[in-house]
N, C-alpha and C positions, 0 to 999 in steps of 0.2 A: 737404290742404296739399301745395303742392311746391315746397318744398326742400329742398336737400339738407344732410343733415345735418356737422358739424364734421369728423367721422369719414369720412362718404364723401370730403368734399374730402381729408383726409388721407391716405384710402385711393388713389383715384385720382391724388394729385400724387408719392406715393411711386414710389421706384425700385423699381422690380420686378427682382429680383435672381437669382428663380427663374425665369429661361428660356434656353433655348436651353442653354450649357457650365453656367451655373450652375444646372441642376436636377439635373445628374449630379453638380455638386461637393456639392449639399444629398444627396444620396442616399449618395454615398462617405461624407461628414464624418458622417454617420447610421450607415452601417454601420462604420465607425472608433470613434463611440461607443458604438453597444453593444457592441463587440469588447474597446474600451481596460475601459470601466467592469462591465462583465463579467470579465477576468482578474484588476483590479486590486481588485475586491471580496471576490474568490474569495480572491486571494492574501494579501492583509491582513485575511481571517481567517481562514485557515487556515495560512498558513505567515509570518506577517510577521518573527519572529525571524531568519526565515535571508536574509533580503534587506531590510531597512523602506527602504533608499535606493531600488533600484531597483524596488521595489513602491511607494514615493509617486510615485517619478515616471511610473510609470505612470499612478497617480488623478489625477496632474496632466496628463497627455494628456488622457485619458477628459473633467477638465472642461474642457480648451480644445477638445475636439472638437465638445462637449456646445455651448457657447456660441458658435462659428464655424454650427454647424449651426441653432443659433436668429435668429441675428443673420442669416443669407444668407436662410430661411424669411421673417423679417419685413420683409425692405426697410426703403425706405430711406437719407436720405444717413448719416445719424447711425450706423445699425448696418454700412451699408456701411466705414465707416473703421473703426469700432470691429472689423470680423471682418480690415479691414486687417492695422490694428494685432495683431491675434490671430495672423494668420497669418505673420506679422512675429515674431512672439516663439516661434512654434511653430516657424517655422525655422531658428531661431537655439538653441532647448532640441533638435531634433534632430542638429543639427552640431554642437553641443556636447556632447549625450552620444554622439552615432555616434561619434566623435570621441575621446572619453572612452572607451570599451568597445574601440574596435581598439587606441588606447595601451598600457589598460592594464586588460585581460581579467579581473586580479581584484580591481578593484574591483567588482563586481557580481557577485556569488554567479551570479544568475539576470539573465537578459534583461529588458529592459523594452520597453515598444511601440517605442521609441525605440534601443533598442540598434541598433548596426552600420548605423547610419543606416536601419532598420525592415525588416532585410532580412528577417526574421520576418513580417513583412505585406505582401511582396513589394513593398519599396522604396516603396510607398505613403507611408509617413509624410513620407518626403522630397520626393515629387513635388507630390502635395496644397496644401502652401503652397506653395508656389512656382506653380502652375496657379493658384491663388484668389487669390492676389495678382497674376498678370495679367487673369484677370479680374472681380477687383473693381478693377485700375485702368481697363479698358477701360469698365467699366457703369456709370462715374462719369457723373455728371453734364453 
């Protein structure tokens, strides 16, 4: 038989999202999660008492990293907006706690991915959205 199947059509009408800038952004947002979801596992079980603010919001980088990096992998217009929308909120949780941690240093015991606007992951956290939202706006459609 030859045709092709729902899936291949699907496969082939989809945005391909991994190439060119966006397979370095899928390999960064990769190494950003296991970096985030590696310290903030570590540190909410072994020290969660001395920080649980700035230890959640680390596990809440690690999952917005975690699904920015599934969502750019799968193509797509649907996951294209949706890693939009992600990288959109992740910009906005880094300016706000980078933001939050120069103000006012003690309210977080310990750093998070996101302290000092990520200058712990060498200013990474802040660039990242801000690169992936120009290009997920440019690999539109």
């Amino acid at each position: 038989m030859t045709g092709t199947t729902a899936e291949e059509t699907t496969q082939t009408t989809r945005t391909r999202l991994v190439k060119g800038p966006g397979l370095l952004l899928v390999w960064l947002y990769g190494v950003m999660s296991v970096g985030a979801v590696s310290r903030s596992v570590y540190q909410i079980a072994t020290e969660y008492d001395r920080a649980p603010l700035a230890y959640s919001l680390s596990a809440t980088a690690a999952v917005v990293y975690a699904f920015i990096t599934y969502t750019l992998f799968r193509g797509g217009e649907t996951a294209r907006r949706a890693a939009l929308v992600c990288c959109a909120a992740e910009l906005v949780g880094v300016l706000t706690v980078g933001t939050w941690t120069l103000a006012d240093p003690t309210a977080f015991p310990d750093a998070t991915v996101w302290s000092d606007y990520g200058m712990g992951y060498l200013f990474i956290p802040v660039l990242l959205p801000v690169t992936g939202m120009l290009w997920l706006r440019k690999s539109r459609r």
